[in-house]
Structures are given as C-alpha cells and as structure tokens.
C-alpha positions in Angstrom: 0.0 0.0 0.0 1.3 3.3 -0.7 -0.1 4.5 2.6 -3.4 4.3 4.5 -4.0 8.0 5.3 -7.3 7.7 2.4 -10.7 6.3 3.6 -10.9 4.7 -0.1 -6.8 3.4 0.5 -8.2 1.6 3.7 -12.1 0.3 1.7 -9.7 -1.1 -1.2 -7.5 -3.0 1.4 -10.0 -4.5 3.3 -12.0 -5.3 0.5 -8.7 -7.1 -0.8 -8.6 -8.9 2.6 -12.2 -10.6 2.3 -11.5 -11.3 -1.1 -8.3 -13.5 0.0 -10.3 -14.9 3.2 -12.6 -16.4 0.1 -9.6 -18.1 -1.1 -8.4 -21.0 0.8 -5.4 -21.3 -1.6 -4.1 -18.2 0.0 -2.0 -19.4 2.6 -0.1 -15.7 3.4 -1.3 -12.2 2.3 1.7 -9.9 3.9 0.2 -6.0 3.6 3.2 -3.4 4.1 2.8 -0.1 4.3 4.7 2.6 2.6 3.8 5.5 4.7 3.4 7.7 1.5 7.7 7.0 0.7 8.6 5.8 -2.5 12.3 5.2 -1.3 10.1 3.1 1.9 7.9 1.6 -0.6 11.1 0.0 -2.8 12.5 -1.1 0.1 9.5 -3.0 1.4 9.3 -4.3 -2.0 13.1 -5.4 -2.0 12.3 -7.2 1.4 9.3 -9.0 0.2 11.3 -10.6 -2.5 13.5 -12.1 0.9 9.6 -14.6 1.1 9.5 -15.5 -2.4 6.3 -14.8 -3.2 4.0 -16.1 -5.6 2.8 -12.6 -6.3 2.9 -9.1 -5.6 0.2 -6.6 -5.9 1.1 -2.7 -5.6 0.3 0.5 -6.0 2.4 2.9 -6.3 3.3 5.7 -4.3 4.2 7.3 -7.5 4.1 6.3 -10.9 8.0 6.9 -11.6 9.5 4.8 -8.6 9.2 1.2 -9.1 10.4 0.5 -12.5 13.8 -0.8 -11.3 12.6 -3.3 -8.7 9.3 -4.0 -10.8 11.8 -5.3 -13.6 13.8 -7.6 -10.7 10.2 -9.0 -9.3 9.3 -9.9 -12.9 13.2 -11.2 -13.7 12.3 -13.7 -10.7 9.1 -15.2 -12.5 7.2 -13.5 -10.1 4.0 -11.8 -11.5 3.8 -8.1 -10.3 -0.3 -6.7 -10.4 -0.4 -3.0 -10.4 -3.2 -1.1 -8.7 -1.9 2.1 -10.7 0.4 3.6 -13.2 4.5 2.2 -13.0 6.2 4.2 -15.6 9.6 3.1 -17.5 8.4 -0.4 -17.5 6.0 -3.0 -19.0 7.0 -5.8 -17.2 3.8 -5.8 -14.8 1.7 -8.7 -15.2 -1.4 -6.2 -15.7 -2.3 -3.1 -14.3 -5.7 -1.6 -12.8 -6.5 1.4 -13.2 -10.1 2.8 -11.8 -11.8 5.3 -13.5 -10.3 8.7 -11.9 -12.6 10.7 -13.8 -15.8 9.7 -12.8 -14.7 9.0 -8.9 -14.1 13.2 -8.5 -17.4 14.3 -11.1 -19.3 11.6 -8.6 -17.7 13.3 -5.5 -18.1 16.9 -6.8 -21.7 16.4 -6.8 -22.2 15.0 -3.5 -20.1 17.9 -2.2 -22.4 20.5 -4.5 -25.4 19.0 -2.7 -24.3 18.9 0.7 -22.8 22.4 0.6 -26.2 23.7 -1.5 -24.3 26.4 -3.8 -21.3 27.6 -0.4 -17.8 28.1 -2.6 -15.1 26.7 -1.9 -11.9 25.2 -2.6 -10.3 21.7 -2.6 -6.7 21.1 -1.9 -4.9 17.6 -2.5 -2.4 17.5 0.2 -0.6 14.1 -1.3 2.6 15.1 -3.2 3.1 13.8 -6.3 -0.1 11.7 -6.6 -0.6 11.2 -10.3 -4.5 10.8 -10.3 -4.9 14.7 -8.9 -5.7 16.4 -12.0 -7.9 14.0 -13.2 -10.2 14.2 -10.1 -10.3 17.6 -9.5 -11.1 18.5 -12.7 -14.1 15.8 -12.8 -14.8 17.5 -9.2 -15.2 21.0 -10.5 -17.8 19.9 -13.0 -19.5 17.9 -10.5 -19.8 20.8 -8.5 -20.2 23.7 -11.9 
C-alpha cells in the first residue's frame, strides 16, 4: 500500500482482505505499508522478494519509482499486479486502473449537494499523486 491516510486506501485494502479470506489457496497475504515513501515503498518491496512470493500486488506511491525493482520481481518469475500507473516499465503482469474521472465528477456532486451552492476550494495534500488532476477536474464539473 502506498499508505493508508485515504478512507478509499483503507475500503480497497479491506475489500482485498475478504477477497483473499474467500480463497483458501491463499495461505499468506503480507500487507506493508509505505507510509506515502517511495524510497520506503522500494525497500519494502526489496524485502518481500526475501519470502519469495507467488505474487505481488502494488500501488504505487508514484508512478515513476518502481520500474527498477518491478523489472527484478518480474526477472524472478514472479507476476507483479499493479493497482496504478508504473512508468519506465511493461514488465507488470497487468495493471488496474479505476476510472479517476468519474470517482471526482461523482464526489463533486455529492459535495455540491451537501454544501447547497457555499464556494469553496479543494486542496490535495498528497505530493506527487498522479491521479490529482484528473479528479479535481471531474470534481469541479460535479460541483459547476
């Protein structure tokens, strides 16, 4: 996890959690937390690879820090399953990507409605988050 400061960072982890309880083939699921460092997130990655794992499932803190040990995860055999964008490398097994867009127009409207026409401004305190734009500008249309 890149961290778990986000209520929807904390809904996809659990929901990830009961999907693996399902599955009685899943002996281990290890969750580490990157506290929002990409230099913490490698490293957790690098000691993961200590386990030999069977898979690894990330998102990335951002989308320009895991090409490197991406590459060695894959080099291993090991498939790599990317909840977002890894730039400088295709050697992901697949990557998921949710629909930014519609998540801020859908909360832009909720917050229209609940603040009946107030104006105000929305700041995205998460530095280099790569999905920013996207929502925000979905978010002020919501709210338009």
């Amino acid at each position: 996890m890149p961290g778990v400061g986000n209520s929807w960072l904390v809904q996809m982890l659990e929901e990830t959690k009961y999907e693996v309880g399902r599955h009685k083939e899943i002996s281990d699921f290890i969750v580490v937390d990157a506290q929002w460092n990409p230099a913490k997130q490698v490293a957790d990655l690098e000691d993961l690879l200590t386990k030999t794992p069977d898979a690894v499932i990330v998102y990335p803190v951002t989308p320009s820090s895991l090409s490197a040990i991406v590459e060695k995860i894959a080099m291993r055999g090991i498939p790599v399953i990317s909840a977002g964008p890894i730039e400088g490398t295709n050697k992901q097994a697949t990557t998921l990507i949710v629909g930014r867009e519609a998540f801020g127009r859908v909360g832009g409207e909720f917050l229209a409605q609940q603040l009946k026409g107030f104006i105000f401004s929305l700041i995205r305190k998460i530095a280099q988050a790569c999905n920013c734009h996207q929502q925000n500008k979905k978010r002020s249309r919501g709210i338009a």
